[in-house]
N, CA, C and O atoms as CSV, one atom per row, in Angstrom:
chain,resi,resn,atom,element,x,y,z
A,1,UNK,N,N,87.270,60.250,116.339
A,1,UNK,CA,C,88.409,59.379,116.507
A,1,UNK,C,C,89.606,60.207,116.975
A,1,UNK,O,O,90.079,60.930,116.098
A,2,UNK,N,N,90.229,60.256,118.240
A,2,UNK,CA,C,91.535,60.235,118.509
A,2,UNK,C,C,92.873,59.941,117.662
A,2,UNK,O,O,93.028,58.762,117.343
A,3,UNK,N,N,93.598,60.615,117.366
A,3,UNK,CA,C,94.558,60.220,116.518
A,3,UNK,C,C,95.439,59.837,117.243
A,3,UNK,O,O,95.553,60.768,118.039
A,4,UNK,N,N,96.161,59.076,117.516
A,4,UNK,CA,C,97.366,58.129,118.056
A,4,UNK,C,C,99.149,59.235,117.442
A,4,UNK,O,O,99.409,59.762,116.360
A,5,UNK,N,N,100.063,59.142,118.922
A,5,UNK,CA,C,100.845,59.773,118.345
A,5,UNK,C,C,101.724,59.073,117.054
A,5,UNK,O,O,102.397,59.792,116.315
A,6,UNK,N,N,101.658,57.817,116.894
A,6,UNK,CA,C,102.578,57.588,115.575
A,6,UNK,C,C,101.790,58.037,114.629
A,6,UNK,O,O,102.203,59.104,114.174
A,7,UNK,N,N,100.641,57.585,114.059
A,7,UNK,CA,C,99.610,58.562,113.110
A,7,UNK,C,C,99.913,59.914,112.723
A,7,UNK,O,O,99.815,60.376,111.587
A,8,UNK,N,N,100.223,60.403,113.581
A,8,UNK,CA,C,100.046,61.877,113.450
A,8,UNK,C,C,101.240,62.211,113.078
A,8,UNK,O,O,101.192,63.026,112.157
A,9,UNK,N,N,102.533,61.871,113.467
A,9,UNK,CA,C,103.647,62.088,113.640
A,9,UNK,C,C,104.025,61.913,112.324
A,9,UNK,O,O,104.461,62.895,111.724
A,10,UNK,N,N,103.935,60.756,111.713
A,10,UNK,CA,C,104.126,59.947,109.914
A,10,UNK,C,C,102.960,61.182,109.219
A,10,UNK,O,O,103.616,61.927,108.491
A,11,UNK,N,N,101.697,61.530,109.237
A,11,UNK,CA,C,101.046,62.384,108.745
A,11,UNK,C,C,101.937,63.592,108.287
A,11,UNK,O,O,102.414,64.014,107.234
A,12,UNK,N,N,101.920,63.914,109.544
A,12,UNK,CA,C,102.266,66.029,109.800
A,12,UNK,C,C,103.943,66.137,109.630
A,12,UNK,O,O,104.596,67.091,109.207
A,13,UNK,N,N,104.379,64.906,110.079
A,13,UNK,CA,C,106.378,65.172,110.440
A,13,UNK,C,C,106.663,64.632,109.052
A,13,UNK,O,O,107.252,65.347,108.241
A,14,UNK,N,N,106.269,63.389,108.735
A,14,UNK,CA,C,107.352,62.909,107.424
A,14,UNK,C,C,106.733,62.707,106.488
A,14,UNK,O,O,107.310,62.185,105.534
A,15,UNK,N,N,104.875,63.142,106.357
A,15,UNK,CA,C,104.730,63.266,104.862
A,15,UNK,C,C,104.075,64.482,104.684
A,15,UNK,O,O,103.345,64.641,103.706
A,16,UNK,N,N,104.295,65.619,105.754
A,16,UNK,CA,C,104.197,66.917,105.695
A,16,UNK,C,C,102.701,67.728,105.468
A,16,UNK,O,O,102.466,68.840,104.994
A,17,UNK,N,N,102.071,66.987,105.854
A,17,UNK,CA,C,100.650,67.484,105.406
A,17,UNK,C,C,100.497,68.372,106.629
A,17,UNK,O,O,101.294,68.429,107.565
A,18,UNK,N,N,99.162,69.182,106.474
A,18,UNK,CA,C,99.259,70.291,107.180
A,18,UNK,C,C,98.254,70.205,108.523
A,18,UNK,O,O,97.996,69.047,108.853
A,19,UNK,N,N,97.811,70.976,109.126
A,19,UNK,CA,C,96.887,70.372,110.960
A,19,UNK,C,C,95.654,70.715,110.127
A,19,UNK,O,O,94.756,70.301,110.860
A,20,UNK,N,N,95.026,71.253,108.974
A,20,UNK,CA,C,93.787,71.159,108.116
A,20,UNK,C,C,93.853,69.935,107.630
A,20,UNK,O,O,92.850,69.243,107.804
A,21,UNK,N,N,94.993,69.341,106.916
A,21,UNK,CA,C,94.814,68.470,106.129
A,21,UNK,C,C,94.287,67.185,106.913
A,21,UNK,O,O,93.345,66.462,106.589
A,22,UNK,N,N,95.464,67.030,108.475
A,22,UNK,CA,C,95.175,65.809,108.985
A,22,UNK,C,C,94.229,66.022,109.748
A,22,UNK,O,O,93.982,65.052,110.464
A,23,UNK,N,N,93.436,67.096,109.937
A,23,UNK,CA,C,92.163,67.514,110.664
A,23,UNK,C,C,90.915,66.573,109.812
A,23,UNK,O,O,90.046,65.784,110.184
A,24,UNK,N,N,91.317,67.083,108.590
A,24,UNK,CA,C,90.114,66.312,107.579
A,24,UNK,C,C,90.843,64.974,107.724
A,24,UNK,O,O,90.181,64.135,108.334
A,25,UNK,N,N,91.699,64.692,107.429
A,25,UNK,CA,C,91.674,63.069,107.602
A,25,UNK,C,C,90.720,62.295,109.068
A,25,UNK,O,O,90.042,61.272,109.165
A,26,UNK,N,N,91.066,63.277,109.939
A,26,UNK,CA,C,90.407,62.087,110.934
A,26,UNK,C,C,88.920,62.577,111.363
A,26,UNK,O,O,88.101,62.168,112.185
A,27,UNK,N,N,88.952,63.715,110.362
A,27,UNK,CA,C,87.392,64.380,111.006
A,27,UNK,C,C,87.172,65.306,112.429
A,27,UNK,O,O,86.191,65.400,113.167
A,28,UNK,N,N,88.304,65.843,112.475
A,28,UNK,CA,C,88.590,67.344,113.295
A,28,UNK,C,C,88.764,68.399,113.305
A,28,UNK,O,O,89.214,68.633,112.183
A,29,UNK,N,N,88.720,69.272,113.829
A,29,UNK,CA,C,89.257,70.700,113.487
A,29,UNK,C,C,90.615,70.349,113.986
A,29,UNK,O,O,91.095,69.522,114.761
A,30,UNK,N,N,91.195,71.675,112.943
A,30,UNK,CA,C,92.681,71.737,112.864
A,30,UNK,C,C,93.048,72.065,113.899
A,30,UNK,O,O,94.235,71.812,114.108
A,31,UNK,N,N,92.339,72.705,114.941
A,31,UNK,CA,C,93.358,73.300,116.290
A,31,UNK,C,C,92.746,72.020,117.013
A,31,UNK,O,O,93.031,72.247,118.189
A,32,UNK,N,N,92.111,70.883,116.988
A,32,UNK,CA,C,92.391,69.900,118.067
A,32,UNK,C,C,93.703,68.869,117.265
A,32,UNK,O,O,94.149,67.906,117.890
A,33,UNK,N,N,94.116,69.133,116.151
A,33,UNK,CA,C,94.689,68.606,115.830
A,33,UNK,C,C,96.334,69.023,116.696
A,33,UNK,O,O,97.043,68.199,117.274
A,34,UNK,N,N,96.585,70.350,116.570
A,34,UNK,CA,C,97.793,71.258,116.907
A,34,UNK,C,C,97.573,70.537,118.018
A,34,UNK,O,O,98.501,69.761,118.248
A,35,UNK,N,N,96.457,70.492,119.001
A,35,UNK,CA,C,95.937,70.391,120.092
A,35,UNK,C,C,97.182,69.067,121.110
A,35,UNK,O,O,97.903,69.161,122.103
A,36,UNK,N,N,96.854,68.049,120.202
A,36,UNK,CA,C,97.621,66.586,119.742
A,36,UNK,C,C,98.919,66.713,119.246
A,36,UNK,O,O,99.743,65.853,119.557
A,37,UNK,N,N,99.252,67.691,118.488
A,37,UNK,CA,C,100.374,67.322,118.261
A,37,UNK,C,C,101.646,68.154,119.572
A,37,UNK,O,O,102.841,67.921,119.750
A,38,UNK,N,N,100.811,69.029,120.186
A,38,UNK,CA,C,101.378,69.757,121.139
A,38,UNK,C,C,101.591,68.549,122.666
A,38,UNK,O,O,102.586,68.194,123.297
A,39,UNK,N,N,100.581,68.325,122.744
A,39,UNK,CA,C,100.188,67.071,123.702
A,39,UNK,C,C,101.331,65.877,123.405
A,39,UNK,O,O,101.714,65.301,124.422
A,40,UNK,N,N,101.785,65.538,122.431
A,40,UNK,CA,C,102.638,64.397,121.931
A,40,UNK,C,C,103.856,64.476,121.675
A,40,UNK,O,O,104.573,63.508,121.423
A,41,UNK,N,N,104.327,66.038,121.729
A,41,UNK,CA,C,105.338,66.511,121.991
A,41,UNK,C,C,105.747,66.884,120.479
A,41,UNK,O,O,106.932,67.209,120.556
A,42,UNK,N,N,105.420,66.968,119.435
A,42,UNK,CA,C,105.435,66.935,118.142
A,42,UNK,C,C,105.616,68.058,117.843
A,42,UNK,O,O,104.581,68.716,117.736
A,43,UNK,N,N,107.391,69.050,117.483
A,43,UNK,CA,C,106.971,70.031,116.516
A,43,UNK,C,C,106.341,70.675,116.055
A,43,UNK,O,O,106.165,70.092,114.985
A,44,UNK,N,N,105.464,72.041,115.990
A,44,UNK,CA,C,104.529,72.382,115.236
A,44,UNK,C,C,105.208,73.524,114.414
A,44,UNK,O,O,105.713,74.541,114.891
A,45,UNK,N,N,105.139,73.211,113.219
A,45,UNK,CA,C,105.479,74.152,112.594
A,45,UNK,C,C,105.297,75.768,111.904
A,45,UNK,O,O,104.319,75.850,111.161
A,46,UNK,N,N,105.864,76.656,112.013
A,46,UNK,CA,C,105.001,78.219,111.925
A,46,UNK,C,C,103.690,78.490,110.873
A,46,UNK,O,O,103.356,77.821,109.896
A,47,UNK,N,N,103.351,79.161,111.180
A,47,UNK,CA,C,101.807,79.471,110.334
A,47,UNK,C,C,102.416,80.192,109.077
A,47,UNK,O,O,101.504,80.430,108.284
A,48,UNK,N,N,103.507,80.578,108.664
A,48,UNK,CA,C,103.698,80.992,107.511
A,48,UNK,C,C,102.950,80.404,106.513
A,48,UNK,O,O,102.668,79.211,106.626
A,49,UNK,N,N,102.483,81.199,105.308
A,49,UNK,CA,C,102.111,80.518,103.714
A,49,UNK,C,C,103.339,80.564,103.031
A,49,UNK,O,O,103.963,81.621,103.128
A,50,UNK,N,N,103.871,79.574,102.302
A,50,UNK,CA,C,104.998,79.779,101.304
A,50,UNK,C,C,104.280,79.809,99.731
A,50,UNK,O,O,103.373,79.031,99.435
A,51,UNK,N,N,104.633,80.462,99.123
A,51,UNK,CA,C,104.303,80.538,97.961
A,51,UNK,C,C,104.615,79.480,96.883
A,51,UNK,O,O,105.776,79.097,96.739
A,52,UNK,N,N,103.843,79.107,96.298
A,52,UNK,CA,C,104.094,78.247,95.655
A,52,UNK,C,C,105.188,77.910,94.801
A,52,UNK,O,O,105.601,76.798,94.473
A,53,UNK,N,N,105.784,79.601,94.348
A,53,UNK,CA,C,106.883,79.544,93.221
A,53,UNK,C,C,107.971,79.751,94.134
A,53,UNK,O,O,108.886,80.123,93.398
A,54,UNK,N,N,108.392,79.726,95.291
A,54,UNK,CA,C,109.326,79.107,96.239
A,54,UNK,C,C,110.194,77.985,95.752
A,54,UNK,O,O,111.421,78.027,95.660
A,55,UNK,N,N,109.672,77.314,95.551
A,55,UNK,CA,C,109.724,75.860,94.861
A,55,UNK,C,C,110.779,75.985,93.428
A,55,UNK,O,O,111.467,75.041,93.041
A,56,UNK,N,N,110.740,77.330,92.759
A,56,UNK,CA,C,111.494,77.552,91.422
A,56,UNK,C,C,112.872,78.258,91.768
A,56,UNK,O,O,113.073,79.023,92.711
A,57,UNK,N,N,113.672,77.889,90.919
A,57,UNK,CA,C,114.583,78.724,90.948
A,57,UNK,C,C,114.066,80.418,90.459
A,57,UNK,O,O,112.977,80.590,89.911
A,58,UNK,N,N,114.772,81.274,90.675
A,58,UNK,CA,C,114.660,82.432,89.906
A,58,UNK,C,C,115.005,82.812,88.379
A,58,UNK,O,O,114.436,83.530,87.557
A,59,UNK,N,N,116.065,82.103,88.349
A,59,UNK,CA,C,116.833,81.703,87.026
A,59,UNK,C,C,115.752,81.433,86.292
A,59,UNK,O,O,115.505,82.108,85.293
A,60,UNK,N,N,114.930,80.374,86.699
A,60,UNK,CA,C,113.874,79.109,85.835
A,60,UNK,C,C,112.896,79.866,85.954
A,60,UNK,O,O,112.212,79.566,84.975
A,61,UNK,N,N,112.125,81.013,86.752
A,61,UNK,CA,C,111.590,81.545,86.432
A,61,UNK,C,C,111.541,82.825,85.390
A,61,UNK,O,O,110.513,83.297,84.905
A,62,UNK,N,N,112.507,83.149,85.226
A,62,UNK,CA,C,113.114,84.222,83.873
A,62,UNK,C,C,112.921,83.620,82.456
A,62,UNK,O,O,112.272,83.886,81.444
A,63,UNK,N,N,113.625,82.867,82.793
A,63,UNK,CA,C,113.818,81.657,81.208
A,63,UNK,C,C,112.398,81.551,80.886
A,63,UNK,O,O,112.069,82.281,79.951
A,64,UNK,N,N,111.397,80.799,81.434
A,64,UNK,CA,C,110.303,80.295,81.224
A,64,UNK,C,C,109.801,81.667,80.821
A,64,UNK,O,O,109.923,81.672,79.596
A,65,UNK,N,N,109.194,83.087,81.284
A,65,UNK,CA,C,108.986,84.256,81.108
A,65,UNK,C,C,109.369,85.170,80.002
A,65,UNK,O,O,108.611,86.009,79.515
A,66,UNK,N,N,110.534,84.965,79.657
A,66,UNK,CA,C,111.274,84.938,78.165
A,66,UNK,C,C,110.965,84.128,77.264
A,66,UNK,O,O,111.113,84.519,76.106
A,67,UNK,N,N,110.600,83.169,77.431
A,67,UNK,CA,C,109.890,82.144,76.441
A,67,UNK,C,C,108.239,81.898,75.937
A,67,UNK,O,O,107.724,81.498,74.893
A,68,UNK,N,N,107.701,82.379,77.310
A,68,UNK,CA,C,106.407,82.140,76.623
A,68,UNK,C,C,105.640,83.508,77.462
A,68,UNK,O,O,104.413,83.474,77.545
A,69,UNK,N,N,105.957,84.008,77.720
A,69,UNK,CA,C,105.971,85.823,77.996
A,69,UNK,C,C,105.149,85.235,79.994
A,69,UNK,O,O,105.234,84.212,80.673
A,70,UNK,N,N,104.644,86.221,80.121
A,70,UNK,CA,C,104.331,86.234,81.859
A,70,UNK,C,C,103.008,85.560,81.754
A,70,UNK,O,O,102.750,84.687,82.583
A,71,UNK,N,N,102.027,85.898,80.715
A,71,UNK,CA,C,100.643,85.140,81.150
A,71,UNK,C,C,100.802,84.055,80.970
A,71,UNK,O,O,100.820,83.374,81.996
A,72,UNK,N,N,101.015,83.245,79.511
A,72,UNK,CA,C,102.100,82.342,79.154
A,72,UNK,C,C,102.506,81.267,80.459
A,72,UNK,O,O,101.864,80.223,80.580
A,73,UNK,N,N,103.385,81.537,81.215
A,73,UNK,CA,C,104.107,81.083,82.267
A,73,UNK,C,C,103.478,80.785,83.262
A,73,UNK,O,O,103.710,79.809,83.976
A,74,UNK,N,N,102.622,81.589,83.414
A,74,UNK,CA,C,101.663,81.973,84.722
A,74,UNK,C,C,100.943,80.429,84.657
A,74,UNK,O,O,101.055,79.496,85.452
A,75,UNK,N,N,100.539,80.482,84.007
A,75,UNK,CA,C,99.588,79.398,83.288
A,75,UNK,C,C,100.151,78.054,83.259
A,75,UNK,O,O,99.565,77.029,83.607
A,76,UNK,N,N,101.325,78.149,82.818
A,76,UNK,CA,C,101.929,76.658,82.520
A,76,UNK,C,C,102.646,76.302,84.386
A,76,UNK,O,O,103.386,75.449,84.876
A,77,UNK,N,N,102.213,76.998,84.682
A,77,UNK,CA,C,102.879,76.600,86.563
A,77,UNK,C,C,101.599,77.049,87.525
A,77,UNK,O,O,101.626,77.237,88.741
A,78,UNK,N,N,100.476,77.164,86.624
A,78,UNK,CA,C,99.289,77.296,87.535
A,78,UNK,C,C,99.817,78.476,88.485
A,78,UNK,O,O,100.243,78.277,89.623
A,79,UNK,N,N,99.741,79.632,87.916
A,79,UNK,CA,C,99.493,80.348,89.392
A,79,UNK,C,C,99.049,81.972,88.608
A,79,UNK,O,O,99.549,82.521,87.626
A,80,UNK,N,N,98.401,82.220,89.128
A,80,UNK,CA,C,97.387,83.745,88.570
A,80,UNK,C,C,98.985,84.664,88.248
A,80,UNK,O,O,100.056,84.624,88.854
A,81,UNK,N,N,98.504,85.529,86.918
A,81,UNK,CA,C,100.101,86.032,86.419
A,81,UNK,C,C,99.951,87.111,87.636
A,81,UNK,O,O,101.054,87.271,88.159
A,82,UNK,N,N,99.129,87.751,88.135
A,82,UNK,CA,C,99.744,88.910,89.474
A,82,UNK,C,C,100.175,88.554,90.306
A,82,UNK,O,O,100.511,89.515,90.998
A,83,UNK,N,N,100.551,87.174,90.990
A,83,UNK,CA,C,101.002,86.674,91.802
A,83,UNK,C,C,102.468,86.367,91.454
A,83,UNK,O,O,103.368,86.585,92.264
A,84,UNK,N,N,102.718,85.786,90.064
A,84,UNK,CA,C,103.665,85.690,89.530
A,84,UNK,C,C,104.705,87.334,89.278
A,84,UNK,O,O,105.931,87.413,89.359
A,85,UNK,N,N,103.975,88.182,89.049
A,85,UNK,CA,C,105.011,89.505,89.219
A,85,UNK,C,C,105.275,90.206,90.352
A,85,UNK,O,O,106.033,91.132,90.638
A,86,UNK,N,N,104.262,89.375,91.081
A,86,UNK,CA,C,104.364,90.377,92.802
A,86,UNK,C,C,105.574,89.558,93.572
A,86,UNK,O,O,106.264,90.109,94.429
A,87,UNK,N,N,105.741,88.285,93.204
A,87,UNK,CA,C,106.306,87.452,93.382
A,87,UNK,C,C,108.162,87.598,92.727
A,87,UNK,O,O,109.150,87.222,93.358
A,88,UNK,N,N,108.166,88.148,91.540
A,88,UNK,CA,C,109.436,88.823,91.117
A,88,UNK,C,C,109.609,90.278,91.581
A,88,UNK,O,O,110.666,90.848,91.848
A,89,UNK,N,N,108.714,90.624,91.610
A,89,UNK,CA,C,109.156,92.362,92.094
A,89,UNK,C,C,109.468,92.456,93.900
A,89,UNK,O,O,110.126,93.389,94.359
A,90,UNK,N,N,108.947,91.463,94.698
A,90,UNK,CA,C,109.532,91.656,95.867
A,90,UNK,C,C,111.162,91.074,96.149
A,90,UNK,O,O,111.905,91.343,97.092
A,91,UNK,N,N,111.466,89.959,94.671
A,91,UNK,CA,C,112.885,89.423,94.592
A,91,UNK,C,C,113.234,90.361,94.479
A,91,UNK,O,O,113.879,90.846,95.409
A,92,UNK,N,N,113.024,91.047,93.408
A,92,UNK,CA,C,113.925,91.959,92.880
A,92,UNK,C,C,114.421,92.996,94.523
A,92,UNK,O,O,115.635,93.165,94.646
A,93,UNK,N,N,113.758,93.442,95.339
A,93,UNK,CA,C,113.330,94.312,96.466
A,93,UNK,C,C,114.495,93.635,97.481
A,93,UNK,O,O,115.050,94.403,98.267
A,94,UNK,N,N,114.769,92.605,97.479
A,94,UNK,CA,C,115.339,91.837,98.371
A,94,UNK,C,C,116.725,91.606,98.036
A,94,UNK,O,O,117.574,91.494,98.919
A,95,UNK,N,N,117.051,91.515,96.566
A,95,UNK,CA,C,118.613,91.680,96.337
A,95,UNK,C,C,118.855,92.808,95.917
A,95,UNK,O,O,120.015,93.140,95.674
C-alpha cells in the first residue's frame, strides 16, 4: 500500500512517530517511507537518538537519586542504571 501524503504527514509531522514506526504501519521499509516523505515534500527529521531522560529535568533527576539511590531510580524511570550515570556524567562535562 502507498501511503497518501496527508497519512503520512498526520503520522510522522503531528503525531511524531518515526519512518520505522510508519514503515510498520503500512508494511514498508523505513527508507521507502523517507522515500515518500521526501517525494511529498515533508520535513525529515535528523537521525539523532535522544535519550530518553532528555525528557527530565536535571534537578528531578538528582532529587529522585537522593531518594531512592541510582539503581532505585534507574528502575522507577525504566532505564538500565549505566545509562542513567553516563547520562549525568556527560551533564556534568557540558556545564
Amino acid at each position: 500500500m502507498t501511503p497518501d501524503k496527508k497519512t503520512l504527514k498526520r503520522l510522522y509531522e503531528v503525531q511524531g512517530w518515526t519512518a520505522r514506526e510508519v514503515g510498520a504501519f503500512f508494511g514498508l521499509d523505513h527508507r521507502t517511507i523517507l522515500y515518500h516523505l521526501r517525494r511529498f515534500e515533508i520535513p525529515v527529521r535528523p537521525r539523532t537518538r535522544r535519550s530518553a531522560l532528555s525528557r527530565y529535568k536535571t534537578e528531578t533527576l538528582l532529587q529522585g537519586i537522593r531518594e531512592k539511590g541510582l539503581r532505585g531510580y534507574a528502575r522507577e524511570i525504566g532505564v538500565p542504571e549505566g545509562t542513567l550515570r553516563y547520562y549525568l556524567k556527560t551533564l556534568k562535562d557540558i556545564e
